[in-house]
C-alpha positions as CSV (number, residue, x, y, z in Angstrom):
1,X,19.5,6.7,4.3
2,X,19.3,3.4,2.7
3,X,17.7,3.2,-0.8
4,X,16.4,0.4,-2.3
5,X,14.4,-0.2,-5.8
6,X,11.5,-2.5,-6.7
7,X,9.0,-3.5,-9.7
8,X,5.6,-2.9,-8.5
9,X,1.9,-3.0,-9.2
10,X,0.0,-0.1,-7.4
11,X,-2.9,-1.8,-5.3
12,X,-4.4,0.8,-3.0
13,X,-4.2,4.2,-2.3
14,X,-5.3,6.4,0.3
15,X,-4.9,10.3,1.1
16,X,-3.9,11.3,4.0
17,X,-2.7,15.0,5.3
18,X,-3.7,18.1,2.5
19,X,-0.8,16.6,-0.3
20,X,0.2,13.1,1.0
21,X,-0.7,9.5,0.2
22,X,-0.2,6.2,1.4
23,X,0.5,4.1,-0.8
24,X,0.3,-0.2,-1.2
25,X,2.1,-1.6,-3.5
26,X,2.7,-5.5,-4.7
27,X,5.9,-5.8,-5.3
28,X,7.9,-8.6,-7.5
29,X,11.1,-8.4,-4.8
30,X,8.9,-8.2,-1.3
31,X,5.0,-8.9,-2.1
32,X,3.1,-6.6,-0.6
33,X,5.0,-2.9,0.7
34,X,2.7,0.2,2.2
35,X,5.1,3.3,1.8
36,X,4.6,7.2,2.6
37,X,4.5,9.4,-0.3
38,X,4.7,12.6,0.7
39,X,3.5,15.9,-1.9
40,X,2.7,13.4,-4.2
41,X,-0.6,14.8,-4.7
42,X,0.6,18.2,-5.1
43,X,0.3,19.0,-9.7
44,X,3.9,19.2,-9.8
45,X,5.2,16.6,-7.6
46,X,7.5,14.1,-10.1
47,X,5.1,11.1,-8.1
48,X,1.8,12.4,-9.1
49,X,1.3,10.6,-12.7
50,X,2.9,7.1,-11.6
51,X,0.9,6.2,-8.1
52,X,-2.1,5.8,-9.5
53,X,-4.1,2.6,-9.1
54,X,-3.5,-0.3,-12.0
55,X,-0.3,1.2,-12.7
56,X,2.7,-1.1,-13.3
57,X,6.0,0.7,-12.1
58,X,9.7,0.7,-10.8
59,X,10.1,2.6,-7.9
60,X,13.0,3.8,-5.5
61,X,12.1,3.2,-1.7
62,X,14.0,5.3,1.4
63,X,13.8,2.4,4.3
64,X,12.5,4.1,7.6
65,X,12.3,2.4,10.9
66,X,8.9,2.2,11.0
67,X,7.3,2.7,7.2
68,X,9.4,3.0,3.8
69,X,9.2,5.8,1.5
70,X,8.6,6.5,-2.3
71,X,11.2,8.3,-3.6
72,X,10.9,8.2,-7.1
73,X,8.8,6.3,-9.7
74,X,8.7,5.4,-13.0
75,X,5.9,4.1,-15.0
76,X,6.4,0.9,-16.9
77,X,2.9,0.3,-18.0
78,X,-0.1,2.1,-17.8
79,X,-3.5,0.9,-18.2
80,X,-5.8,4.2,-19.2
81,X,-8.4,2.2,-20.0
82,X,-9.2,0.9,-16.7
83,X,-9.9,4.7,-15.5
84,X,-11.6,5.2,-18.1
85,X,-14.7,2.7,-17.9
86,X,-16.6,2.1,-15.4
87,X,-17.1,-1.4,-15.6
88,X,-13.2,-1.9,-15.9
89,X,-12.9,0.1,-13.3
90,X,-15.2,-1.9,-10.9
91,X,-14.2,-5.7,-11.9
92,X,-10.4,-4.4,-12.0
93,X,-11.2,-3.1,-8.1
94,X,-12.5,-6.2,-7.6
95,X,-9.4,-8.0,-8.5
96,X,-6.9,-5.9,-6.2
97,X,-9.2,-5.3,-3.3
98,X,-9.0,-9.6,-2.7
99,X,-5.3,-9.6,-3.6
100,X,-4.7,-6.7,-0.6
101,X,-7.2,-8.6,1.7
102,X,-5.8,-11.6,1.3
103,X,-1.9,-11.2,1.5
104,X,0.5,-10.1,4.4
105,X,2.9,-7.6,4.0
106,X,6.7,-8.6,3.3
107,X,5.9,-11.7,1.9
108,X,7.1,-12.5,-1.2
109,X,4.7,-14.0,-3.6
110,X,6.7,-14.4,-7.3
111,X,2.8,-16.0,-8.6
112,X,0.8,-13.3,-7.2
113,X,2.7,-10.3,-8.8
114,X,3.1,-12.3,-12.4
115,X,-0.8,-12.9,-12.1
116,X,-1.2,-8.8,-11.0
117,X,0.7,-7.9,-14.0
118,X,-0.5,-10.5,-16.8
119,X,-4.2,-9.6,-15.5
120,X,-3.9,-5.9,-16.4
121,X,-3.7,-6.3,-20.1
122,X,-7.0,-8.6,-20.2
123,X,-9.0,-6.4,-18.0
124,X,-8.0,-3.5,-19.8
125,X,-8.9,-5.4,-23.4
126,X,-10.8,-8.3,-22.5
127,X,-14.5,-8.7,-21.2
128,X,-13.7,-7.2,-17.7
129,X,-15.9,-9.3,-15.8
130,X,-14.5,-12.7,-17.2
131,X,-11.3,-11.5,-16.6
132,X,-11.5,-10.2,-12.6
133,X,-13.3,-13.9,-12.0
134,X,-10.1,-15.8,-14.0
135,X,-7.8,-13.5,-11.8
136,X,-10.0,-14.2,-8.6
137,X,-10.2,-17.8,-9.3
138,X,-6.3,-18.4,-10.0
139,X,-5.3,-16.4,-7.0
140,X,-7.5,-18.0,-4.7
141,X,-5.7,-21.6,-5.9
142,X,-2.1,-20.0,-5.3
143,X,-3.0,-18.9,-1.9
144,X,-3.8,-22.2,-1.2
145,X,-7.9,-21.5,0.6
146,X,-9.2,-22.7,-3.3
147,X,-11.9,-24.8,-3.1
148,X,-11.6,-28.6,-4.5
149,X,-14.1,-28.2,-8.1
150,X,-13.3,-31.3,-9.6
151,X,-13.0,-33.9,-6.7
152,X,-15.5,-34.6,-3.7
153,X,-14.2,-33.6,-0.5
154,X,-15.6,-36.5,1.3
155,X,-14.5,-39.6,-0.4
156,X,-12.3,-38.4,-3.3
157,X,-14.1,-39.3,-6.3
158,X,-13.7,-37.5,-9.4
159,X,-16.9,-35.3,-9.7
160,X,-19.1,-36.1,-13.0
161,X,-22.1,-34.5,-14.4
162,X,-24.3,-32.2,-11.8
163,X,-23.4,-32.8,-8.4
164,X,-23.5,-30.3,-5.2
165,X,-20.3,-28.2,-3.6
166,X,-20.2,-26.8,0.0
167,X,-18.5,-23.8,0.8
168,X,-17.5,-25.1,4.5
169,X,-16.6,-28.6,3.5
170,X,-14.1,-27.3,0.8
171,X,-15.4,-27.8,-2.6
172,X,-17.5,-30.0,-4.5
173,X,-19.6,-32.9,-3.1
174,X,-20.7,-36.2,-5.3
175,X,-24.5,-37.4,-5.2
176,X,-23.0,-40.2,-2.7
177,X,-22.0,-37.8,0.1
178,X,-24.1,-35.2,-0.4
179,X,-26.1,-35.7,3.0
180,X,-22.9,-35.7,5.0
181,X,-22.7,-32.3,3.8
182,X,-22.9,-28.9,5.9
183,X,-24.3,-26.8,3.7
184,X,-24.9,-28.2,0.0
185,X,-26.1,-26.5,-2.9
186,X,-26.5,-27.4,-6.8
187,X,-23.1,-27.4,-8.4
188,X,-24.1,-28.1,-12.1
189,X,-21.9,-29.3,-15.0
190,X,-21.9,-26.5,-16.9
191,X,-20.6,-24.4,-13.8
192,X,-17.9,-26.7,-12.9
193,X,-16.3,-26.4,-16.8
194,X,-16.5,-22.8,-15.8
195,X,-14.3,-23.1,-13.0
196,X,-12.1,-25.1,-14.9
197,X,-11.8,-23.4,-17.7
198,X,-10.6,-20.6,-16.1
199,X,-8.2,-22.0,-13.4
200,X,-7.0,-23.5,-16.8
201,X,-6.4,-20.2,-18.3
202,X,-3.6,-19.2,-19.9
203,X,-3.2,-14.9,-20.0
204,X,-0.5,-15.4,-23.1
205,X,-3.1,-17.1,-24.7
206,X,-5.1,-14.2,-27.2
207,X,-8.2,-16.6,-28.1
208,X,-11.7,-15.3,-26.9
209,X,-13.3,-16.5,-24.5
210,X,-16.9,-17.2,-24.8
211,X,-19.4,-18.0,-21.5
212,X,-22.8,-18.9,-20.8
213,X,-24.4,-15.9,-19.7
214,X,-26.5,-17.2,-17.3
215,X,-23.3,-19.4,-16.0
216,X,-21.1,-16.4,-15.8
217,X,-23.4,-14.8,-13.9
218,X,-23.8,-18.3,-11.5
219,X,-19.7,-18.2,-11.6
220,X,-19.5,-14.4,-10.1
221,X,-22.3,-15.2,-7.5
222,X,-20.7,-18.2,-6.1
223,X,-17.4,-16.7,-6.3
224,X,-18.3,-13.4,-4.4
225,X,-19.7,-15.2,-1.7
226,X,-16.7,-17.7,-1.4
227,X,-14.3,-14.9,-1.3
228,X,-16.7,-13.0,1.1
229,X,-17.4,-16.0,3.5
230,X,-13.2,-16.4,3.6
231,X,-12.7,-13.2,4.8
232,X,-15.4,-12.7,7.0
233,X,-17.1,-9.8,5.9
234,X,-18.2,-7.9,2.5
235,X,-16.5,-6.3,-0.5
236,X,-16.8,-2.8,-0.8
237,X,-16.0,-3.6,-4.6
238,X,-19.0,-5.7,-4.5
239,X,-21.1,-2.9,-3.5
240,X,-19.8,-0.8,-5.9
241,X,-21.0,-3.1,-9.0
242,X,-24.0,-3.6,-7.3
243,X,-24.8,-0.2,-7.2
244,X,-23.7,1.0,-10.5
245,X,-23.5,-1.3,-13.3
């Protein structure tokens, strides 16, 4: 049977049968891969420490006709922390579930794995919630559905001071063409250096980064209901902060 070996970021898993899992991973060599791995839930099975969510791994694949699977797995990094607390936990969830919902499998995507992996160290050290909205917010501009922040949609104009943004027109809206748009709301200054501050974000770079409360909080609304109004239903990661933090 022909093996195969990839660097990986373990998205998702899901039990299935008394022992087995199934599990998706984002690979660097194929994007995104969902594989069997079978007694991996079992104490002693040589899988059980590695296929757990956040973790950063190689692994060796058996190709099957239909579904691949794990053979063997190493762990490269692993993030304790984001087990650990509850809040890094949730925003971290948060993260992953949009990078699973929003990717095909066996596509390669070299900028969504390098964001995957160079997230996981701020998430695990970093305010968790600042760093899930950076990850959201770069993601969403690599996979090309990101909103247009700095520019209106309708005649091009670089945006200045408070203006409005519509979520079906594609971005931000100036003062000019705001009645041409479908659904306008208040798009403030202060949240549009938010947006750009963190599509500007560099994940080598170790300075902190300080927010407005109250805008960070404006930044994670908007940006839940973007994501949510792209896919065409809710979150369950959503619901999960909602409920408990």
């Amino acid at each position: 049977m022909e093996t195969f070996t990839v660097e990986a970021v373990v998205l998702k898993t899901d039990d299935f049968g008394d022992a087995n899992r199934v599990v998706t991973l984002f690979s660097k060599e194929f994007g995104k891969l969902e594989v069997n791995a079978y007694g991996c839930r079992r104490a002693r099975s040589s899988l059980s420490g590695a296929l757990q969510m956040f973790n950063h791994i190689s692994a060796t694949l058996a190709r099957g006709t239909k579904v691949d699977t794990i053979r063997e797995a190493e762990i490269i990094h692993f993030y304790d922390a984001l087990t650990k607390d509850l809040e890094r936990l949730a925003y971290a969830s948060f993260l992953f579930e949009i990078v699973n919902r929003m990717t095909f499998p066996r596509q390669q995507e070299l900028e969504t794995f390098n964001l995957l992996t160079k997230s996981l160290p701020a998430l695990s050290k970093r305010n968790p919630k600042v760093a899930a909205l950076i990850g959201a917010c770069q993601f969403m501009e690599t996979s090309g559905v990101q909103l247009n922040f700095v520019q209106c949609v309708h005649c091009g104009a670089e945006i200045e001071g408070d203006a409005a943004i519509s979520l079906l027109d594609g971005g931000a809206v100036c003062m000019d063409c705001v009645d041409a748009a479908q659904d306008a709301r208040l798009y403030p200054e202060a949240l549009r250096k938010t947006f750009e501050t963190m599509l500007g974000f560099n994940w080598r770079d170790d300075t902190k980064l300080t927010f407005n409360t109250r805008q960070l909080i404006a930044a994670e609304k908007f940006f839940i209901e973007y994501v949510q109004s792209v896919l065409g239903n809710s979150l369950k990661s959503v619901q999960f902060i909602r409920d408990f933090l």
